[in-house]
C-alpha positions in Angstrom: -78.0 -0.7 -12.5 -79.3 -2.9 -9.7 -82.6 -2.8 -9.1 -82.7 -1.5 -5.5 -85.7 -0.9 -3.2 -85.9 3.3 -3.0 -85.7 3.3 1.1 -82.6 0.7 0.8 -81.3 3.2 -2.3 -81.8 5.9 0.6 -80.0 4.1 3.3 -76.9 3.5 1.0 -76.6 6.9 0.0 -76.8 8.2 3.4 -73.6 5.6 4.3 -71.5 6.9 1.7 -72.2 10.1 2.8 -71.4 9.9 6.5 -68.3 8.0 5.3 -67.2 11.1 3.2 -67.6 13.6 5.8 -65.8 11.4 7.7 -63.0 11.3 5.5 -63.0 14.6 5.5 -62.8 15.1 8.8 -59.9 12.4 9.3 -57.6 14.2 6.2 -57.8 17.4 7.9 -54.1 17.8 5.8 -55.8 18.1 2.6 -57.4 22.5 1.9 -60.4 22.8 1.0 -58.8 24.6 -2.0 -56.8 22.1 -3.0 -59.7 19.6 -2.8 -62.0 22.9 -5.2 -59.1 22.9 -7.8 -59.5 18.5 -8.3 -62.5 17.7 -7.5 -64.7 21.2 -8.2 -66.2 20.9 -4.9 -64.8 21.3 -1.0 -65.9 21.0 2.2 -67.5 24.2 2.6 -70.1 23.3 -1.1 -71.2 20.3 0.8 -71.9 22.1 3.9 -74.1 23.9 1.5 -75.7 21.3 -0.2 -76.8 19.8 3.5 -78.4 23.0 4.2 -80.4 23.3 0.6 -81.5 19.4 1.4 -82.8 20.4 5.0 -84.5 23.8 3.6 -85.9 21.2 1.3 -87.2 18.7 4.1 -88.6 21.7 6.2 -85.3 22.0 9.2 -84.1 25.9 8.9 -80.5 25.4 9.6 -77.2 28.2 9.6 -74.4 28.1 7.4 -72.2 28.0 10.3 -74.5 25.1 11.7 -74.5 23.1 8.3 -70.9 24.1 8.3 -69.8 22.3 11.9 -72.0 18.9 10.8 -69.2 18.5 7.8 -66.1 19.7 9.8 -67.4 18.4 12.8 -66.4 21.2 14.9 -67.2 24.7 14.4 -65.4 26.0 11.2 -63.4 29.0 12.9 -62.0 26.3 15.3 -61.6 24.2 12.4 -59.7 26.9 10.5 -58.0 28.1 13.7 -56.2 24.3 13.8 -56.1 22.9 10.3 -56.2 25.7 8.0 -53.2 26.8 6.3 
């Protein structure tokens, strides 16, 4: 693996990141269950993982807080339009 610096290691991560929430946000056709039976994971276990990393780093946040930084939009109105 490439040696890269920790804070540019950081900075990368954090990119792909935002770029799969956004894609997540943008394929609003694709359940969270159907993404839980491929990839083991959805939407609403990354949701949770934010929140664990921010307990970790000190900032208290809500599921339903954590929940509305990956849907970007609360989740009931999320569910209320895109869930089927």
């Amino acid at each position: 693996m490439a040696d890269i610096p920790d804070s540019k290691r950081v900075e990368i991560e954090a990119a792909a990141f935002r770029r799969l929430v956004q894609h997540f946000r943008d394929r609003t056709d694709v359940q969270n269950l159907d993404v839980m039976n491929l990839a083991g994971f959805c939407r609403n276990c990354l949701s949770k993982w934010y929140r664990a990393a921010a307990t970790e780093r000190g900032v208290e946040l809500s599921d339903p807080e954590a929940r509305e930084v990956i849907y970007g939009m609360p989740y009931d109105e999320w569910k209320q339009k895109f869930q089927k």
